[in-house]
C-alpha positions as CSV (number, residue, x, y, z in Angstrom):
1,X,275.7,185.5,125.4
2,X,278.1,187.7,127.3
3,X,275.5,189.3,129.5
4,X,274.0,185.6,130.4
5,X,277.7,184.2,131.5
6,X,278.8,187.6,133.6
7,X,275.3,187.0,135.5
8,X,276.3,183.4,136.0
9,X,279.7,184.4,137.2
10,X,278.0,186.6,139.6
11,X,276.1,184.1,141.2
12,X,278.6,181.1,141.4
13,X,280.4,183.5,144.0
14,X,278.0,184.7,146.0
15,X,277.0,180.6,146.8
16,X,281.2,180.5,147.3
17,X,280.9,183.6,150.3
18,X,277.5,181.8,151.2
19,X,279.2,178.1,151.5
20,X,282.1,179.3,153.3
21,X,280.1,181.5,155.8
22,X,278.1,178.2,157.1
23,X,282.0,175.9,156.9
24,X,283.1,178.1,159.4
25,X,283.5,176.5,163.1
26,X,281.3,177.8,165.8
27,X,284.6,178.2,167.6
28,X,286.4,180.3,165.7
29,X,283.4,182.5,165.4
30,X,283.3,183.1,169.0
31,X,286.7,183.9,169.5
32,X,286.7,186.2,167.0
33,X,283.7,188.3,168.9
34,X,285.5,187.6,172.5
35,X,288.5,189.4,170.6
36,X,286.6,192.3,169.4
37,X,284.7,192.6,172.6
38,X,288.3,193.3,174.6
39,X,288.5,197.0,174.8
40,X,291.3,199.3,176.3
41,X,288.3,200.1,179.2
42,X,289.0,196.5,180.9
43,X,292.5,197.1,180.9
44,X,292.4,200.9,182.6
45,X,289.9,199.0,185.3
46,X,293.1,196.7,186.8
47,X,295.6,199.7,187.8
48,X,292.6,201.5,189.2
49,X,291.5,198.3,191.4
50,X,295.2,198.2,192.3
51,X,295.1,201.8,193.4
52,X,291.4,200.8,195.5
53,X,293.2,197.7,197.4
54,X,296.6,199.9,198.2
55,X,294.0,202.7,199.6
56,X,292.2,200.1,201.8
57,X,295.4,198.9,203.2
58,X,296.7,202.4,204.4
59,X,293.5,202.9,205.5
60,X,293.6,200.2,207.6
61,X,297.3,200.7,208.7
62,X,296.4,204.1,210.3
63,X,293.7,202.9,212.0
64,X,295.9,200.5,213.5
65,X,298.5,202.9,214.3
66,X,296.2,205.4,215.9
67,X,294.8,202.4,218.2
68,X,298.3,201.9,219.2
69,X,299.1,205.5,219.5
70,X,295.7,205.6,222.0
71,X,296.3,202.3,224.2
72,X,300.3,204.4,224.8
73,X,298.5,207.2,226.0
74,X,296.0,205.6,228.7
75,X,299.3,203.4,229.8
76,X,301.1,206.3,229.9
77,X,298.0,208.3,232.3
78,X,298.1,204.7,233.8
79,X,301.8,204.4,234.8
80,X,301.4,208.1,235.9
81,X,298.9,207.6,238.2
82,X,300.0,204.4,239.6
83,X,303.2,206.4,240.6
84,X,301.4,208.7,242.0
85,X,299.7,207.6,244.3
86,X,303.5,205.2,245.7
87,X,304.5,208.3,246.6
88,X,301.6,209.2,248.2
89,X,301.2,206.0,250.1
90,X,305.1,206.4,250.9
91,X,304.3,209.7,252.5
92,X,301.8,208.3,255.0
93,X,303.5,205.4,255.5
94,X,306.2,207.3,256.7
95,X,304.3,209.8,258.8
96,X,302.6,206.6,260.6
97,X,305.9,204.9,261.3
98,X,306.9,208.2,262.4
99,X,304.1,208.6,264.4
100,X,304.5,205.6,266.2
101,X,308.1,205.6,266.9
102,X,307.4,208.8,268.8
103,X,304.0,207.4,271.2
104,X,306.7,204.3,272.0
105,X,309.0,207.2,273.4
106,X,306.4,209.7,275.0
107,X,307.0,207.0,278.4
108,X,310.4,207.5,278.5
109,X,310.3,210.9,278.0
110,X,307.4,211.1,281.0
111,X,310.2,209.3,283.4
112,X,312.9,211.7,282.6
113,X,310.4,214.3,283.2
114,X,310.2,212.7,287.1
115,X,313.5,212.4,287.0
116,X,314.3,215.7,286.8
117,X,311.8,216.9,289.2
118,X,313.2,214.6,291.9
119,X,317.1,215.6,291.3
120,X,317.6,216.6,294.3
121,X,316.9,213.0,295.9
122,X,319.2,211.0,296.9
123,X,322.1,209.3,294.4
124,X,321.1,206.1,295.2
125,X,317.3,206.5,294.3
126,X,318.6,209.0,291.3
127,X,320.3,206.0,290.1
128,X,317.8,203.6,290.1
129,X,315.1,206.2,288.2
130,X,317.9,206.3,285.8
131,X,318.3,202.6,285.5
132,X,314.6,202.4,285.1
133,X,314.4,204.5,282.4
134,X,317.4,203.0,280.2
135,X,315.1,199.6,280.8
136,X,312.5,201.2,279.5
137,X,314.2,203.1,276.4
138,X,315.1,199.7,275.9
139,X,312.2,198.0,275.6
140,X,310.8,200.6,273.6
141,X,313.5,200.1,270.8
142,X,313.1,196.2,271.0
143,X,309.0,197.0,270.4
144,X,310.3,199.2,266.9
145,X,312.5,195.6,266.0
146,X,315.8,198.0,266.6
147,X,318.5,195.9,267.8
148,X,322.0,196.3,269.7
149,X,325.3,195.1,268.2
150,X,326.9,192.6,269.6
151,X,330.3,194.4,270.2
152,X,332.1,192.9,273.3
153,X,334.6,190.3,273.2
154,X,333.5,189.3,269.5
155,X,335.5,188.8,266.2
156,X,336.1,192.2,264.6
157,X,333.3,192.6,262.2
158,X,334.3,195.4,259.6
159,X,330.2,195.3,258.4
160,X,329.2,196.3,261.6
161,X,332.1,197.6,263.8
162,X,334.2,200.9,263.4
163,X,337.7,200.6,264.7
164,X,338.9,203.2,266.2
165,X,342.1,202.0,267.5
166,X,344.0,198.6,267.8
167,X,345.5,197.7,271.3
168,X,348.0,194.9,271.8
169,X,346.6,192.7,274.3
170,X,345.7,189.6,275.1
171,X,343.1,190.2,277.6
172,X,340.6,188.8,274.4
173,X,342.0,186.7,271.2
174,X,343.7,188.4,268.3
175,X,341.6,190.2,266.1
176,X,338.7,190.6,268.8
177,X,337.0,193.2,270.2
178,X,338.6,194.6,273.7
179,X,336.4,197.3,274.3
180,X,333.1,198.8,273.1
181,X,333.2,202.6,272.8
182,X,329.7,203.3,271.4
183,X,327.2,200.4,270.5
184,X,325.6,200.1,267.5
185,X,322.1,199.2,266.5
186,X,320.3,197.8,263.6
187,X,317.2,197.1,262.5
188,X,316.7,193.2,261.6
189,X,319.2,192.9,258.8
190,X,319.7,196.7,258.0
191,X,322.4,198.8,260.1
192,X,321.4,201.9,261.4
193,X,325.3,202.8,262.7
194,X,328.1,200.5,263.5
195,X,329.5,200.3,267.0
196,X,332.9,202.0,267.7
197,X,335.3,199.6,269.5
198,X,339.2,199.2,269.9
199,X,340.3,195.6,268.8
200,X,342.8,193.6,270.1
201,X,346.1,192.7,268.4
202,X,348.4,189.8,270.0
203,X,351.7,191.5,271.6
204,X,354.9,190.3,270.4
């Protein structure tokens, strides 16, 4: 009697385990495997991609900085060639300009030449030669754009006249110039040496 009811005790809960299994929601079942399919493996992986990304961006910032560091360099050979060859170019142009301020003059240094060989002519034709060759030094600084002054009877220009002295007189208006000492030239708007004059200052 015993034996029959501890068997039939038996067997009531295994239908309870077996009931309760099959109540349980599909759900809950799945949540419970997601749960025990999370292992510490997945959560090592995310510092590691972390690690991968910061990698990739210093990778790709010294890239960048040794494309910069490269472009410098060719400006820099760039830049030094370009001044270069200025310099250069400045050297001939000099030597040209030099070269042909100096076939304006060889003329002018022909007629002194004849000049001298006829000193012993007479002062009236010695003058003229020598008139004939301050023309023609003339023109020849007109043809390399130098220009004379404008000194005489003009308003004292400090920018371009030098005085020497001032003389009361009033042989020209206050403050002008009475007499040229040295002229002055200048080409176009750049002054190669003032003229020296003496200005005039009204007497009292």
């Amino acid at each position: 009697m015993s034996k029959s009811n501890g068997q039939a005790e038996i067997n009531i809960e295994e239908q309870q385990k077996h009931d309760l299994e099959h109540e349980l929601p599909a759900g809950d079942a799945s949540e419970i495997q997601k749960e025990n399919s999370a292992s510490p493996v997945a959560e090592v992986s995310q510092p590691a991609n972390r690690q991968s990304a910061a990698g990739s961006e210093l990778e790709k910032a010294l890239a960048e900085r040794d494309n910069l560091l490269d472009r410098l360099a060719r400006l820099q050979a760039e830049f030094d060639n370009y001044r270069k060859r200025s310099a250069r170019e400045n050297a001939e142009f000099r030597e040209y300009a030099v070269t042909d301020a100096s076939r304006a003059m060889l003329p002018v240094i022909d007629s002194f030449g004849l000049a001298l060989k006829n000193a012993s002519a007479k002062p009236e034709d010695l003058r003229k030669g020598v008139e004939l060759i301050y023309k023609q030094f003339g023109e020849v600084l007109q043809k390399l754009n130098v220009q004379r002054i404008p000194a005489q009877g003009e308003p004292f220009d400090p920018r371009v006249h030098e005085a020497i002295e001032m003389v009361t007189s009033d042989e020209v208006p206050d403050n002008h110039v009475l007499e040229e000492l040295q002229p002055g030239y200048r080409i176009k708007e750049r002054l190669l040496r003032p003229a020296m004059v003496r200005v005039a200052k009204k007497s009292n």
